[in-house]
N, C-alpha and C positions, 0 to 999 in steps of 0.2 A: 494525817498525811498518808498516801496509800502507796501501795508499792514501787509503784513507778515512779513517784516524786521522790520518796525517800532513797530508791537507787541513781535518781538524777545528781542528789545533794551529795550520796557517797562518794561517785566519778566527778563533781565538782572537786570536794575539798579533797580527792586522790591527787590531784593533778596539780593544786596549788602546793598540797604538802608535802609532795616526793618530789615537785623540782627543787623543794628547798633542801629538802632530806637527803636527795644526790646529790646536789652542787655546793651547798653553804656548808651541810652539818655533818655529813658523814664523815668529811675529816678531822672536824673537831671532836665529833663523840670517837671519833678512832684513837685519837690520839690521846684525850684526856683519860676514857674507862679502857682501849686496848693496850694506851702504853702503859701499863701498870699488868705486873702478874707474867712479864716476860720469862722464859727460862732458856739457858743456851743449850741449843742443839748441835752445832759441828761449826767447822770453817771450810772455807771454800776461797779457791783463786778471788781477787777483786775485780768487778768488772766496771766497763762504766758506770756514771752514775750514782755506783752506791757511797753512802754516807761515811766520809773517811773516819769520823769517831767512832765508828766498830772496826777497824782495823788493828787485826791483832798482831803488835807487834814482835811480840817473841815469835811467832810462827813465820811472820815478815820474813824477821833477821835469819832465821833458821834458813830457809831454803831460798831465800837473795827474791824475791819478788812477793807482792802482797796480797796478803790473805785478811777475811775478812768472818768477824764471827758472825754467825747465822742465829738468830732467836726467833722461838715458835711460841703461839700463846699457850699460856700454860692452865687455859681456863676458857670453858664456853660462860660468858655474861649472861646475866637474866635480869632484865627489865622490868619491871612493874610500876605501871599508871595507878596512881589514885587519882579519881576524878569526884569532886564535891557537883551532886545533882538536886541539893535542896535549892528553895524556892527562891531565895536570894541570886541564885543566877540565872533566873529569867529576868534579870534588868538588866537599862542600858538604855544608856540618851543619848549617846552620839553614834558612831558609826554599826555597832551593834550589839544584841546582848553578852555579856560574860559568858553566857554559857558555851556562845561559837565561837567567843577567843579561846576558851579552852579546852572545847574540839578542836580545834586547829592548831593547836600546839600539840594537846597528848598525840594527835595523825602526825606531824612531823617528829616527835622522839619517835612514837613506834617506827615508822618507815625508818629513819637512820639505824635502830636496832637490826632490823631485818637486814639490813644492804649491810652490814655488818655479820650478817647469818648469828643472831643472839637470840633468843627468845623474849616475847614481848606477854606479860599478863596484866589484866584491868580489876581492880574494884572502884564500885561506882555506890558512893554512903550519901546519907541525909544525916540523921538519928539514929541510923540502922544501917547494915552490911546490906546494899538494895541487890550487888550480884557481883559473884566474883567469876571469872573467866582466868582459870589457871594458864602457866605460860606456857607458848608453844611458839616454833620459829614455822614462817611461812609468809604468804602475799595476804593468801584469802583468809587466815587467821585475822590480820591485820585489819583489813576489811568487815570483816565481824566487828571488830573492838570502835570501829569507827561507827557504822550502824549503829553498835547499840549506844554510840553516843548520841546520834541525830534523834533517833527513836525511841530510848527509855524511857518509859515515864514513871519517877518515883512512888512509892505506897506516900512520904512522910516528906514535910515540906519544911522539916526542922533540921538543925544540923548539929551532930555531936563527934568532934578531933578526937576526941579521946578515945572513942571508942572504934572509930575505925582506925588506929595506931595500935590498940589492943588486939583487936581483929589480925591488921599484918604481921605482928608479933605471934601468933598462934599457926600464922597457914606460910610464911618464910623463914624455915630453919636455915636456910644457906644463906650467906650475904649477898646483896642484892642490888640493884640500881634502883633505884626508888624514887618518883615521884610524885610529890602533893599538891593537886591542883586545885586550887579555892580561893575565893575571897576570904578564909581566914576571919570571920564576923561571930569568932567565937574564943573560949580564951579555958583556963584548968585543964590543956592537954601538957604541961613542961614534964610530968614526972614519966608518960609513956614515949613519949619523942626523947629522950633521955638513952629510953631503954634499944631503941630501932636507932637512933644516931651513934652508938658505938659498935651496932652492928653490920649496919649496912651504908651503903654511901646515899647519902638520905638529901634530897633537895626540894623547898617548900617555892613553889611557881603561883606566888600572891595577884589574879586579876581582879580590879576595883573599875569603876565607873569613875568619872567627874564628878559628877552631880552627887557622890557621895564620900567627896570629901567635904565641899559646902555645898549648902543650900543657898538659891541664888531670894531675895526678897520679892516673892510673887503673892504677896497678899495671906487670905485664909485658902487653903487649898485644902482637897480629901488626896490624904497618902495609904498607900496602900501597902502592910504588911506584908510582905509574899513570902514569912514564913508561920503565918498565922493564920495569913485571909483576911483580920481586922483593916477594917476602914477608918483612920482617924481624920479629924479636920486639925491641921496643923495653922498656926498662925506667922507664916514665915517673915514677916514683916519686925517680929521681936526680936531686937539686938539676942536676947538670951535664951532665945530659941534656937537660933542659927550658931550661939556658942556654944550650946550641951550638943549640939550634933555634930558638931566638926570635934568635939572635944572628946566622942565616944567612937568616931572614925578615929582617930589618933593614937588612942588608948588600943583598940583591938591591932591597929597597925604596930604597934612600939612592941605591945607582948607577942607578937606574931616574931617582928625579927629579932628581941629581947633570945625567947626561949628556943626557939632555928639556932643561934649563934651560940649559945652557951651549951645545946648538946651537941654542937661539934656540925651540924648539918648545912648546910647552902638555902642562902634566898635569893630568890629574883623575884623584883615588880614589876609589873606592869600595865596601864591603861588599857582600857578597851579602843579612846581613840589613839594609841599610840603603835609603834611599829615592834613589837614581838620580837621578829627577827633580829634587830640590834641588841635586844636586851639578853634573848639567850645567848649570842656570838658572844658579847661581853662577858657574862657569864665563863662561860667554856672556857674562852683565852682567858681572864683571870685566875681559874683555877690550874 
């Protein structure tokens, strides 16, 4: 992809993920990580408009007309995307690969970061830490972190949770917004997501395909490992074929929300052909 295509694809998905990042989510990320870490500042006359549950009423009574208390945040947020770029998310059978469902999710949290004025930073793992981009608040920062999503191309086409958990634990000493974008097709990371889930407000953002929760009976077919490169001939026509693979989908999905939930952290799932946007809105207002 050359320069010109790849800045076509960045002003694509700008444009799709900062109307959603204006209009849908900046109030919910406002509301969920801004209302949290308030401190009070002063009171002031009440004017229209404002929200009569900050009305302070001793200062009411005191001088016969209503006042209302005023809070400023007591903290700049910092963001950080982790984005899984092993070989497993270049699939995808229906509308498209994992990998641009999640480009287009990490481009909508950043942008809601930014329109927030918070700082936004990316690591991008396989098996290995492939590149971390410290946080910084800005447009064209953002734009970076989106590029190098369209455009990196990994060293390693394998993938290890555990080590890029150990990795965030070594380079965010402050607590942090933190999120894990993967299909999760791995499992022995519970004891370091342990240790970042009582430190930071930690949320695992699981994208899977269809086609990889069953396999559909298409005969002998050649499947292709895409964290290996091995080509196997699979016999998808065997009942007990198609039950160890759905049964190893299941298993990586269970310990995914299993060990998220018991170090205190947030999951969300979602399809490649499904709509995104309802699943993080849920999210957000649940929490």
């Amino acid at each position: 992809m050359n320069t010109s295509e790849i800045l076509k694809k960045v002003r694509k998905i700008e444009i799709k993920t900062r109307r959603l990042s204006d209009h849908i989510f900046s109030g919910e990320y406002h509301s969920h990580f801004k209302g949290r870490g308030m401190t009070f500042s002063e009171v002031r006359q009440y004017q229209y408009g404002d929200d009569i549950r900050s009305i302070d009423w001793n200062v009411t009574a005191r001088y016969n007309e209503p006042y209302v208390k005023v809070f400023e945040e007591e903290r700049e947020l910092t963001m950080l995307l982790m984005v899984d770029v092993s070989g497993s998310e270049s699939f995808g059978t229906q509308n498209q690969f994992k990998k641009d469902t999640l480009t287009e999710i990490a481009a909508t949290l950043a942008f809601s970061a930014i329109h927030n004025n918070d700082k936004v930073g990316l690591i991008l793992f396989t098996d290995e830490i492939e590149l971390y981009i410290p946080p910084k608040k800005g447009k064209s920062h953002v734009l970076r972190i989106i590029r190098e999503l369209i455009e990196f191309k990994p060293k390693s086409k394998q993938t290890n949770i555990k080590l890029a958990l150990e990795f965030l634990s070594g380079v965010m000493k402050k607590k942090a917004i933190i999120f894990m974008l993967s299909d999760f097709m791995d499992d022995e990371y519970e004891k370091p997501l342990k240790i970042v889930g009582k430190k930071h407000d930690f949320t695992g953002i699981r994208v899977y395909d269809k086609r990889e929760e069953e396999i559909p009976n298409l005969g002998v077919i050649p499947v292709l490992d895409a964290e290996t490169g091995q080509t196997n001939w699979v016999n998808t026509a065997s009942k007990k074929v198609r039950r160890n693979y759905k049964a190893y989908f299941l298993k990586t999905a269970d310990y995914y929300k299993t060990v998220f939930k018991k170090s205190g952290a947030g999951v969300i799932n979602t399809r490649t052909d499904q709509d995104y946007v309802k699943q993080l809105l849920g999210y957000f207002k649940a929490k």
